[in-house]
C-alpha positions in Angstrom: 82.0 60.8 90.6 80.8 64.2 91.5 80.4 67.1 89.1 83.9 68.5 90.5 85.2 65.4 89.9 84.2 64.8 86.2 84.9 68.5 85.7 88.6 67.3 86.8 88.2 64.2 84.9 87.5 65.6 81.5 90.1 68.2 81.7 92.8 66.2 82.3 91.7 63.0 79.6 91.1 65.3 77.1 95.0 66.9 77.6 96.2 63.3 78.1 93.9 61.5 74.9 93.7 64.4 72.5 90.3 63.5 70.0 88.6 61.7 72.2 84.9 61.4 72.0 81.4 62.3 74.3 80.6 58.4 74.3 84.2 57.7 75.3 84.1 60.3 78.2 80.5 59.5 79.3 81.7 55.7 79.5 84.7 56.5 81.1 82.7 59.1 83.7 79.7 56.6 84.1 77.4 59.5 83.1 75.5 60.5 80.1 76.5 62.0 77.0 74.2 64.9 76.7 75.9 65.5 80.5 79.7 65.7 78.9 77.6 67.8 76.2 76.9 70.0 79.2 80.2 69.4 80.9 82.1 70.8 77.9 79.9 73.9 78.0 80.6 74.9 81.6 84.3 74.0 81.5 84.1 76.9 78.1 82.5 79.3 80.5 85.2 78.9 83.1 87.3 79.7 80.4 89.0 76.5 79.2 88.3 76.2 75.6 87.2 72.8 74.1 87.0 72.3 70.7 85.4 69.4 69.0 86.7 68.4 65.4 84.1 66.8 63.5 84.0 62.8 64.8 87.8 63.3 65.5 86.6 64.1 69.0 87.9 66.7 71.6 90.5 68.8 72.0 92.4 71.6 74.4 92.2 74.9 72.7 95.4 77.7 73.2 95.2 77.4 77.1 97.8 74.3 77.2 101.5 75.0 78.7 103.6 72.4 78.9 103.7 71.2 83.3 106.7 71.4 85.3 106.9 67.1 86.0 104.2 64.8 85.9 102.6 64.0 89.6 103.7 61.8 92.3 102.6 59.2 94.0 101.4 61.2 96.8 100.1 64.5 94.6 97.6 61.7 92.6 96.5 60.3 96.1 96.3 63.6 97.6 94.1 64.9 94.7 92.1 61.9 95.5 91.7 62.3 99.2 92.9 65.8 100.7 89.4 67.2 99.5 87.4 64.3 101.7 90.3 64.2 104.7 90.2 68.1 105.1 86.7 68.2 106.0 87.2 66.0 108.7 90.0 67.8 110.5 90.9 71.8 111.3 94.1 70.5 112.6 97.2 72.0 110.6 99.5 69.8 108.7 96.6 68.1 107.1 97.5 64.7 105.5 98.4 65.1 102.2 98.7 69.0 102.4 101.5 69.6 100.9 101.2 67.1 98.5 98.1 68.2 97.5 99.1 72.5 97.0 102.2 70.6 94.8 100.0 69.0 92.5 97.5 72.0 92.3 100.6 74.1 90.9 101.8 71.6 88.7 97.7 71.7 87.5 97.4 75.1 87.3 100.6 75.5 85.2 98.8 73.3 82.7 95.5 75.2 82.2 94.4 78.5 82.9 91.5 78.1 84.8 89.6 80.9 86.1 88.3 81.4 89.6 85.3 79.7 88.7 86.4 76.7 88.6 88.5 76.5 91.5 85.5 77.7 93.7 83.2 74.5 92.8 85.4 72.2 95.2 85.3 74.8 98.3 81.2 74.7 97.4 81.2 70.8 98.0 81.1 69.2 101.0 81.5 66.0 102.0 80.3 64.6 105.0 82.5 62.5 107.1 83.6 61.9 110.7 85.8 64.7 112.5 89.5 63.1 113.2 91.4 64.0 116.4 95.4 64.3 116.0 95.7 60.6 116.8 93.8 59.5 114.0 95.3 61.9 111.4 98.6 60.5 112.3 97.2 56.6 111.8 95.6 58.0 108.9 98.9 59.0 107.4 100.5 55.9 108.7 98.0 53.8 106.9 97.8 55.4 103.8 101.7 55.1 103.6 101.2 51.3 103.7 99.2 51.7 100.9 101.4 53.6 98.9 104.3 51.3 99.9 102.4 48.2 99.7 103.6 47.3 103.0 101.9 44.9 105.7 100.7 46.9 109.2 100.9 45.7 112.8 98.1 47.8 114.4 95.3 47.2 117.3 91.9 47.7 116.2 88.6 47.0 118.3 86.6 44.6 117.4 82.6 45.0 117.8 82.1 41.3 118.0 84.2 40.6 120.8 84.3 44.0 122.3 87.9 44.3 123.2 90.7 45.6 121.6 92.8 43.2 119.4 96.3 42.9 117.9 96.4 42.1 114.2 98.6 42.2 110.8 96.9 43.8 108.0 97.9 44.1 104.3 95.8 47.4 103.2 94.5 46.9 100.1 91.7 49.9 99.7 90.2 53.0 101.6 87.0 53.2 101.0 84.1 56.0 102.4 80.5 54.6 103.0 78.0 56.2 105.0 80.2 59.2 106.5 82.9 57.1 107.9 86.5 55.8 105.9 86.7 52.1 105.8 89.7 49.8 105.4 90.0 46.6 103.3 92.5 44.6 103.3 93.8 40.9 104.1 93.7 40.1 108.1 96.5 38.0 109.0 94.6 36.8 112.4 91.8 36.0 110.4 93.6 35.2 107.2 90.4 36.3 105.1 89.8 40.0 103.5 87.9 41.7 106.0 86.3 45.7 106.4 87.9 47.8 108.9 86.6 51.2 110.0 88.9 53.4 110.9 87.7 54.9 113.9 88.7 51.9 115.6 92.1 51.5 115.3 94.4 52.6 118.4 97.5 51.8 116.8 99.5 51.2 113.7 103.0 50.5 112.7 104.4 49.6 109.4 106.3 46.5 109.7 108.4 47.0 106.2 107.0 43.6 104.7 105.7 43.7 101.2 102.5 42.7 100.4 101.0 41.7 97.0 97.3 42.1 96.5 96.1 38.5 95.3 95.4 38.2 91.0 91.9 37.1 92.0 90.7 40.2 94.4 88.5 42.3 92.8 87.4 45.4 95.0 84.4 45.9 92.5 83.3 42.2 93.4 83.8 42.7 96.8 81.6 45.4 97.2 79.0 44.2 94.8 75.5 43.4 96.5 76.2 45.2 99.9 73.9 48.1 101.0 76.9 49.5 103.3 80.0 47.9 104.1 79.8 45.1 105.8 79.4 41.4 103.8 77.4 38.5 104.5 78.6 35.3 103.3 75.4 34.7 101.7 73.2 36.7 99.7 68.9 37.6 100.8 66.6 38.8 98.7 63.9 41.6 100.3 61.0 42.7 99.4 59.9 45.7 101.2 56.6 48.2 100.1 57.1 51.7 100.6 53.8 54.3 101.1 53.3 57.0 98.2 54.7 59.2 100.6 58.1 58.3 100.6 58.0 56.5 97.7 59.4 59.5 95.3 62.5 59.8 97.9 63.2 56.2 97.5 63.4 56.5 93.8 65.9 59.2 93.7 68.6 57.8 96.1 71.7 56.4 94.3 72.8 52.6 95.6 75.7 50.7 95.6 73.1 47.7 95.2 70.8 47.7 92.4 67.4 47.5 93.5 64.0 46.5 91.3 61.4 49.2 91.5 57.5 48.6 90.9 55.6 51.3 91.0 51.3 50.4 92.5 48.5 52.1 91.4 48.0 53.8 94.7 51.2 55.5 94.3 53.4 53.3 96.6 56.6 51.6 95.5 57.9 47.9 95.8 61.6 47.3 96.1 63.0 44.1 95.6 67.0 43.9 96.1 69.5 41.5 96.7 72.5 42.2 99.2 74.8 40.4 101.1 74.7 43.3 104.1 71.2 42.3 105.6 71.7 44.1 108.6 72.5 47.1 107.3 69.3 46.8 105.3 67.3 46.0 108.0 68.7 49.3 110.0 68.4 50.8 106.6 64.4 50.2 106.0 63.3 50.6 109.7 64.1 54.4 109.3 61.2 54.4 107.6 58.8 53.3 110.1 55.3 52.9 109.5 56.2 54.0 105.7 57.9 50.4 105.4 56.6 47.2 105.4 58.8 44.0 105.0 56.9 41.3 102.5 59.5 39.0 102.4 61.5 37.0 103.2 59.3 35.7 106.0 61.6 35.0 108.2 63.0 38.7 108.5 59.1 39.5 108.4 58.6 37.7 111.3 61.2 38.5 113.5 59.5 42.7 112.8 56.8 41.4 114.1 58.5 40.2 117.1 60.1 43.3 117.6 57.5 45.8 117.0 55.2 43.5 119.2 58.3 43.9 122.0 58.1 47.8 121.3 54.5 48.0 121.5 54.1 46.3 124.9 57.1 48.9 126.3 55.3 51.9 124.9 52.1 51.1 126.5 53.3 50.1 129.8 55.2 53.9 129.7 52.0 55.5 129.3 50.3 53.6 132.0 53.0 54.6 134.2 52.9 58.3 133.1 
């Protein structure tokens, strides 16, 4: 989670687990505890006192009233989501508007936080696609079968066939990956749990039947291993070397997949990392041009080869003919 995020995070678990300790919160945040350290120090300056009681933990100090009802449904989604949907739409009547302002009051009837605070979310920005009216409407459609847990009937195109197909979809998650929102759920055409991205649906009705996410889904699962979104059934291993040049930039990106890093004596970098989305690494590592070179496996080695040889050829049969 972001700084904003935490910031949120910490507030509220401290209100809602009085004595709770750094190591808890830095467990619970998946950060560090000399960052809560910090985190506790900025959240004073905004105004919110924290005090820590010996190794009794954490604790709200004088700026706690009592909130007017504990949050919805919507108002915890909305806190969730409206900050990512409203940056992808200047369209009024933004999903989740309303919901979200609701819960802010309810928030800000709880602490008195100064103006600070409130001005760290406007000062983030997260990038996603912009969403015409059509979409913010199937947007709100679908995130009302989640809420509801209700099956939709929708038409969504499909890359692989490149046509437009009917389908019933239980919506288990929304999940953002590379700028875009992505669905997950069970595909009743398909009768597997499949990725949706939501660009790509035209239509989508709620059909009023309950679904039940399966005992033995786990999203975390799921998404374990894959460099964007979109699973392979099986699982490759790459090795790729990057050039000193780049090397540093590699190093510092965060990945859903949990890369190897050997740093050479010349100042280049070898990543080894096993994903089930070897595509998406492929497009991944070829942004990187000559700065990239695939060892292994082979196979995905060879077919470079092929390609670059391809690109190579067409590159110097446009400069003859220039």
């Amino acid at each position: 989670m972001d700084k904003t995020q935490r910031l949120f995070y910490i507030l509220t678990t401290i209100q809602q687990r009085p004595g709770i300790t750094a190591p808890k919160l830095a467990e619970l945040t998946g950060t560090s505890v000399r960052s809560i350290y910090r985190d506790i120090k900025d959240l004073d300056k905004c105004g919110i006192q924290v005090m820590l009681e010996g190794s009794k933990g954490y604790f709200i100090v004088d700026n706690y009233i009592q909130t007017p009802g504990k949050l919805g449904v919507d108002e915890y989604l909305a806190i969730s989501l409206y900050p990512i949907l409203a940056s992808q739409s200047k369209l009024k009547g933004q999903v989740f508007q309303k919901s979200f302002q609701s819960a802010m009051e309810k928030i800000l009837t709880r602490f008195k936080v100064n103006d600070n605070l409130l001005q760290l979310g406007k000062r983030i920005r997260i990038h996603m696609e912009q969403m015409n009216q059509e979409q913010d409407l199937l947007m709100q459609r679908m995130i009302q079968a989640i809420v509801e847990d209700v099956t939709i009937e929708c038409e969504y195109y499909s890359m692989y066939r490149e046509d437009w197909t009917k389908r019933m979809i239980d919506s288990y998650y929304l999940v953002p990956r590379g700028g875009y929102l992505y669905l997950i759920g069970f595909c009743h055409l398909r009768e597997e749990v499949l990725t949706f991205r939501l660009s790509r649906f035209q239509r989508i009705e709620l059909t009023g039947k309950k679904f039940f996410i399966e005992d033995d889904f786990d999203i975390d699962s799921f998404l374990d291993k894959l460099w964007g979104i979109k699973a392979d059934s099986d699982e490759t291993t790459f090795k790729v070397k990057f050039s000193r040049d780049v090397a540093r930039y590699i190093k510092e990106h965060k990945y859903d997949s949990k890369p190897q890093f050997a740093d050479q004596e010349d100042g280049s970098l070898i990543v080894t990392v096993t994903t089930r989305g070897a595509e998406e690494f492929m497009r991944w590592m070829k942004q990187y041009g000559k700065d990239a070179e695939l060892l292994e496996p082979v196979e995905y080695r060879q077919r470079l080869q092929e390609e670059y040889r391809e690109m190579a050829q067409r590159y110097c049969q446009g400069t003859q003919v220039l």
